[in-house]
C-alpha positions as CSV (number, residue, x, y, z in Angstrom):
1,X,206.6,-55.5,81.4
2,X,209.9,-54.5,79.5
3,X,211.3,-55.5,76.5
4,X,214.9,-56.2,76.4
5,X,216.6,-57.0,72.6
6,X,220.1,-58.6,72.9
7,X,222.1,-55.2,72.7
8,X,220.0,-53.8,75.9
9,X,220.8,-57.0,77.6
10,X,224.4,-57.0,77.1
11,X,224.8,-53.5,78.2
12,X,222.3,-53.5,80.8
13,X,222.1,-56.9,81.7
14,X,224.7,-57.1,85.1
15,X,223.4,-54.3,86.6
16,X,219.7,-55.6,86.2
17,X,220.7,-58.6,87.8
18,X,222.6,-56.5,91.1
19,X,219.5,-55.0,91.2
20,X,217.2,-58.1,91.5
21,X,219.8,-59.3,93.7
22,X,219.4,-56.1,96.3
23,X,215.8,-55.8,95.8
24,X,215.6,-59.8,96.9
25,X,214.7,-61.0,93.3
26,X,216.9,-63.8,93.2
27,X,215.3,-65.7,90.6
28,X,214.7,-62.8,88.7
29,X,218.7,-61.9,88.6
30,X,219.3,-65.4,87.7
31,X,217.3,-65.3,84.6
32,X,218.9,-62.3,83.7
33,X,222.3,-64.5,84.6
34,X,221.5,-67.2,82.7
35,X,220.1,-64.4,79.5
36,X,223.8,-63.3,79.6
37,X,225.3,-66.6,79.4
38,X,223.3,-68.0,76.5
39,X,224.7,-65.0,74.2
């Protein structure tokens, strides 16, 4: 588990979602999607 405040998200928070995307994570890269959007 990882713990992500609100400045890690914004800066890391696209990437992290490519990366669920490549890896097959789809749900996971949405949640990071949706994170990003609530902000």
């Amino acid at each position: 588990m990882v713990a992500v405040d609100e400045a890690d998200l914004k800066q890391l928070g696209q990437a992290a979602s490519v990366i669920a995307k490549a890896e097959g994570l789809d749900a996971h890269a949405r949640a990071v999607e949706k994170r990003l959007r609530a902000d």
